[in-house]
C-alpha positions in Angstrom: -1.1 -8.2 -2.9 -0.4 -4.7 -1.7 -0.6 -3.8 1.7 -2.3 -0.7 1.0 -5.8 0.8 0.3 -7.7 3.8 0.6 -10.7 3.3 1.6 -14.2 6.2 1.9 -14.0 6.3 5.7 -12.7 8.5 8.6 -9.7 8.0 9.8 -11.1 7.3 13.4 -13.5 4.9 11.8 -10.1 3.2 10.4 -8.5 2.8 13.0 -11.9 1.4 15.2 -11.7 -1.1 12.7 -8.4 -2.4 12.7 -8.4 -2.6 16.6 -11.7 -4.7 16.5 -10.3 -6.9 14.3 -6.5 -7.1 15.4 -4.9 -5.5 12.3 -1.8 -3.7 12.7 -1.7 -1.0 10.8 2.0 0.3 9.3 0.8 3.8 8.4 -2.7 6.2 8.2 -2.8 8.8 6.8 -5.8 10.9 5.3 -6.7 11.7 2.0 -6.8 15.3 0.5 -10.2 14.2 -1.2 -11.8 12.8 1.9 -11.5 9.4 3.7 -8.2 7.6 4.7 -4.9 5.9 2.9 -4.4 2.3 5.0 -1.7 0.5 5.0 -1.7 -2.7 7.4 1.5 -4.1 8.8 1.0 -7.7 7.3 -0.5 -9.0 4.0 -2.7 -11.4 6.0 -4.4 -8.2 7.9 -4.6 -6.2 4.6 -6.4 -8.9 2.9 -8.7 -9.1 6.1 -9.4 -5.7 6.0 -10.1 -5.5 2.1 -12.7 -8.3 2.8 -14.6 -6.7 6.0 -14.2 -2.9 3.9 -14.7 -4.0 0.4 -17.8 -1.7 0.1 -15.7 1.3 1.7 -12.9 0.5 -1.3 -11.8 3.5 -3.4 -10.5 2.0 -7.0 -8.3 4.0 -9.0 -5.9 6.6 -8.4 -6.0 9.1 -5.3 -4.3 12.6 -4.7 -2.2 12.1 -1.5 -0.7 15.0 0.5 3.2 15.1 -1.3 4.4 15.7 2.7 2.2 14.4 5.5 3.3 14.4 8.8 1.1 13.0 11.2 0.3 15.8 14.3 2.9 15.2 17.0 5.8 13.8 14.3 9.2 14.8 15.9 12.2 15.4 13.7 14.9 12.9 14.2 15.5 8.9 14.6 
């Protein structure tokens, strides 16, 4: 299963989440439409997440940003 979702919540709210839970989270980015693209570091926390969020669940497709960079991002390696 993908470790990815977009779920109908802020990206603060997100984030609170994963911490209370200890779910590392790979990459968060929000959503164009409203709420916030997850993407967990491990299956295992993904699956948690989907379970504890399942209500919050966007199905379907979602319009992402073609080029987010999160605030602070520095060019380079």
């Amino acid at each position: 299963m993908s470790r990815a979702m977009n779920l109908a919540l802020p990206e603060s709210e997100v984030r609170r989440l994963c911490l209370s839970q200890g779910v590392g989270i790979s990459v968060v980015e929000p959503l164009p439409s409203g709420g916030t693209r997850l993407v967990c570091t491990t299956g295992i926390g993904a699956d948690e997440m989907r379970l504890r969020l399942r209500g919050h669940l966007i199905d379907g497709a979602v319009t992402r940003h073609r080029f987010y960079r999160p605030p602070g991002a520095k060019d380079g390696y």
